[in-house]
C-alpha positions as a printed NumPy array, in Angstrom:
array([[  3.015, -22.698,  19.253],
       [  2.677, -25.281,  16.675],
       [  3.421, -25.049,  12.855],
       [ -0.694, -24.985,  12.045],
       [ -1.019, -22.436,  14.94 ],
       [  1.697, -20.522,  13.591],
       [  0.04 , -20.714,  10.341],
       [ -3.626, -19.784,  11.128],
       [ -2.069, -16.408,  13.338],
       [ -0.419, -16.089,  10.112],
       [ -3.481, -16.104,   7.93 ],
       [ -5.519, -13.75 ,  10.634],
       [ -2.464, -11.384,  10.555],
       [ -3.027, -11.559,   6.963],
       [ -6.739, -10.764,   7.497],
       [ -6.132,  -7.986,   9.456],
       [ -3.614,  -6.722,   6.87 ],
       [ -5.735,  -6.858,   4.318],
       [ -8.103,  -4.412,   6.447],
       [ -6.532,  -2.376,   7.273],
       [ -4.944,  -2.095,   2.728],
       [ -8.92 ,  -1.767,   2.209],
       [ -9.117,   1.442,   4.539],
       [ -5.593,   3.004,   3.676],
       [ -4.416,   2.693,   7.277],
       [ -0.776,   2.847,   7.194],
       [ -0.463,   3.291,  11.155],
       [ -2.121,  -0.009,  11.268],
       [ -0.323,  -1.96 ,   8.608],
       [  3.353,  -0.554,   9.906],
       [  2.176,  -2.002,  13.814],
       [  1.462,  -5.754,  12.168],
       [  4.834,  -6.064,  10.722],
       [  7.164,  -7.044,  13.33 ],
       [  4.842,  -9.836,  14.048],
       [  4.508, -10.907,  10.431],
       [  8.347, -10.816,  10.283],
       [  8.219, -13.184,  13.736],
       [  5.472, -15.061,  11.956],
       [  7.327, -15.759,   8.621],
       [ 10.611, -16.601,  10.536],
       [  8.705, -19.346,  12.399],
       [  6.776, -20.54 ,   9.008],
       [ 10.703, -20.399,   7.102],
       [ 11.554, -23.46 ,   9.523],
       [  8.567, -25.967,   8.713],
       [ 10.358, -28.7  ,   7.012],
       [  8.665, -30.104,   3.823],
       [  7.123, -33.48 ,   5.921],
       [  5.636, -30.94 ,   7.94 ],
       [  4.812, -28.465,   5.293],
       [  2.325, -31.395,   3.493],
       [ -0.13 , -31.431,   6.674],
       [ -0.169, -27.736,   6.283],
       [ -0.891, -27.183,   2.449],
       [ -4.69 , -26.078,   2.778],
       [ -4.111, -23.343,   5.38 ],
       [ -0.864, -22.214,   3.286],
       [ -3.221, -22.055,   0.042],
       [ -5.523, -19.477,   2.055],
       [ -1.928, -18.246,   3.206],
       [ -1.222, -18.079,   0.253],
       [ -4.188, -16.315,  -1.768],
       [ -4.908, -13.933,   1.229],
       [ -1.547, -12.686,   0.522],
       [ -1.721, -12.829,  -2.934],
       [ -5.003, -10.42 ,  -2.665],
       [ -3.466,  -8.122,  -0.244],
       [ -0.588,  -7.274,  -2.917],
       [ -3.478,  -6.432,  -5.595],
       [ -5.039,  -3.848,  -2.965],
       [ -1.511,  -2.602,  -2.441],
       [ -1.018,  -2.149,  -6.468],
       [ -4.48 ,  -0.525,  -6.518],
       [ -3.422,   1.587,  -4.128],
       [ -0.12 ,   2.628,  -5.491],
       [ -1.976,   3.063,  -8.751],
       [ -4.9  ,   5.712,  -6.935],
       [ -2.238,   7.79 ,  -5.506],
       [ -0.318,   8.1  ,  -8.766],
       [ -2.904,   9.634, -10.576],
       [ -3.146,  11.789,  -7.549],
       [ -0.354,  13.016,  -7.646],
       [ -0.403,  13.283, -11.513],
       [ -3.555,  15.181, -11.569],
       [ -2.059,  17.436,  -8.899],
       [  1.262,  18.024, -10.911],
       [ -1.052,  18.781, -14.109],
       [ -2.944,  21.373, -12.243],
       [  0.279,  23.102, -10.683],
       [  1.204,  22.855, -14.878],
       [ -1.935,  25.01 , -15.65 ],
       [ -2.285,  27.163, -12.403],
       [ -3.568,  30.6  , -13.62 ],
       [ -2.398,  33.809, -11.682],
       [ -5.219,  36.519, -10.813],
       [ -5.351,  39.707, -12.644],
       [ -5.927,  43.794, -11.573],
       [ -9.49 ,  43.117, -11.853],
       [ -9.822,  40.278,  -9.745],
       [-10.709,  37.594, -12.593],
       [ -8.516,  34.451, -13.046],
       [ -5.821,  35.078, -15.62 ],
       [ -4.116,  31.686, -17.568],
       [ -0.41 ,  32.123, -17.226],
       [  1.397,  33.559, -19.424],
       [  4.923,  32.953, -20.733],
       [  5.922,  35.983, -18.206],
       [  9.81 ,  37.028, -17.132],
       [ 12.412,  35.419, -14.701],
       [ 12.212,  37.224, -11.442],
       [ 15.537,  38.635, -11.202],
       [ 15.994,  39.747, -14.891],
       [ 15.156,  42.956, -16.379]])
């Protein structure tokens, strides 16, 4: 495979990367990296003469990449306040009283302790 062909299966692995970051498939992103780990290795040993024939398609390299790491920091950013508006719920949870209506917590006792 030559450097540009290298190069171009890198940008369509990057393509199908950033797919598969736009639906949340993580099955999908963890089965593309041992090629873009193959992929890189090969692009690590372009030497700079070779490197200046190759600038354009490592600028979309480049930016396709780029974009994929916003989608993974929007990503990261979704399931934080996920989880923090689950952790804030669990905070207020409210406990059910004798009549069946939903009681706010109160300070209550330890189990355990008299």
């Amino acid at each position: 495979m030559s450097h540009a062909e290298t190069l171009r299966a890198f940008i369509d692995l990057l393509r199908r990367e950033q797919a598969a970051l736009s639906e949340g498939d993580i099955e999908a992103l963890a089965a593309l990296l041992p090629e873009k780990t193959a992929l890189t290795e090969r692009l690590n040993g372009i030497s700079a003469e070779e490197a200046h024939q190759l600038r354009e398609l490592a600028a979309e390299a480049r930016h396709l990449n780029e974009t994929n790491g916003k989608l993974i920091a929007v990503h990261l950013q979704r399931n934080q306040q996920a989880l923090n508006i689950l952790l804030a719920a669990a905070d207020h949870a409210a406990t059910y009283g004798r009549d069946g209506q939903q009681q706010p917590m109160s300070g209550g006792r330890i189990l355990g302790k008299a």
